[in-house]
Each structure stands twice: as C-alpha cells, then as structure tokens.
Residue, then its C-alpha position, 0 to 999 in steps of 0.5 A: x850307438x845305443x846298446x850298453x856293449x857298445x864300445x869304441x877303441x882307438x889306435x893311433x899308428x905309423x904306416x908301415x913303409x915309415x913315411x914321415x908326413x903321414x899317419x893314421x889312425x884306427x878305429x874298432x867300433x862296435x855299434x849294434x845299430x850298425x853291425x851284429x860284429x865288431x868293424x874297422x875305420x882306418x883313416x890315413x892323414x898325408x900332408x903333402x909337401x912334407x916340412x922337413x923335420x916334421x915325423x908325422x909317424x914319430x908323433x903317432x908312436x910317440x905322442x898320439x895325443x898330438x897327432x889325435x889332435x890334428x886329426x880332430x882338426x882335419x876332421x871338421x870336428x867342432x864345426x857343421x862342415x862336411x867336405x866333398x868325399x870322392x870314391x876312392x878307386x877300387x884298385x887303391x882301397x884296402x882289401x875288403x873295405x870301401x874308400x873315400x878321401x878328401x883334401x884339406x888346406x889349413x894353416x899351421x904353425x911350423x917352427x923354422x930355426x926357432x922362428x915361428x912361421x904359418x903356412x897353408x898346408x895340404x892334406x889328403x885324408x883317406x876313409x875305410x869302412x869294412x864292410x858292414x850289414x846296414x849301409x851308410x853313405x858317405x856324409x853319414x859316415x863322416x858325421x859318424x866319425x866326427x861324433x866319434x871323435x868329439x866323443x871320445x878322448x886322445x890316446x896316450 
C-alpha cells in the first residue's frame, strides 16, 4: 500500500446462519498497487468439534477484539510459516470471488467447570479475494493478509 489514500477497514461478524463455532472477518482494502477500486477479503474461521459453551458468533458481536485475536493466531501472524492453501471449489466459493482454505490444529485453553484444560484443536480457514486487476497467487495473498493483521489494531 503505497498511496496516501490507501486505507484498510476491518469488520468482525457473525455468520449469518449463527453457527456458534465459526466466525468471520472482513477486510475492505484499498491498495492502488493493487486495485484502482475498493476490494473485499472475507476470511471464515471454523473450529470443528465445537466445545460446548463456546459462541465463536457471540465473541465476534461482543467482543471482537477476542476473536481479532485468535484470527492473528490462526494466521501465522508473527511467524514466517505459510500453510499449504488448497483452491476452494467453485461451486463452495462465494459469488464473484475466488477461494482458498487451509487447516490449522492448535492447542488451547478451554475452561471445563471452572478447570482449566488444553486441547489440540482444528480449524478450517477460508480465503475470499473479489476480483481484483493485478493478480496475486495465493502465498502472495496470504502474506498480504498476515502484513495486514500485523498492521492493523483489533476492532472494538
């Protein structure tokens, strides 16, 4: 991003059907480098084994920041490491824009009846680009998104 009206805003939402183990968040970036025209970047985080008394969507109405957070975690952000992103089929992407998605295991820290215990955990996370006029493969948009997040502060 290199022109002074370059600019980046960032929504943390629920999805739409309320699933309580996923959230996502939106990115509205402008970067003339890269597109004369404002573009989207939706990324969808899913845990999969849900833990029961989680709400990923309640964290991401309630406290963004919090689910901003875990994203950086599920990004790489603040290591080197890209993941291996697969081509999300064309008929599971959204309309109009291209997909990639990848998973993650973790450990986390989950409070069990005031006990707290680690788990190793999987994600899926979920890439769409709209279409934009100079093209970037994948690992270029990844450590596009990853600058991005390291750029930019949590939502409130």
């Amino acid at each position: 991003m290199s022109a002074s009206k370059d600019f980046i805003e960032v929504n943390v939402l629920p999805l739409p059907d309320g699933q309580e183990n996923a959230f996502c968040i939106e990115l509205q970036v402008q970067d003339s480098d890269l597109n004369p025209q404002p573009f989207t970047i939706i990324l969808g985080f899913q845990m999969e084994n849900a833990i029961t008394g989680l709400n990923l969507n309640e964290d991401a109405i309630n406290q963004p920041e919090i689910a901003f957070s875990l994203a950086k975690d599920l990004l790489y952000c603040g290591s080197d490491e890209i993941p291996l992103l697969t081509d999300l089929p064309p008929d599971e992407a959204l309309a109009g824009k291209i997909g990639y998605y990848y998973f993650i295991d973790t450990e986390m820290e989950f409070d069990n009846l005031g006990k707290k215990e680690e788990k190793m955990q999987r994600w899926h996370v979920s890439i769409f680009l709209s279409s934009i006029e100079r093209n970037l493969d994948k690992q270029d948009l990844f450590r596009m998104i990853k600058n991005l997040f390291n750029l930019i502060n949590a939502p409130k």
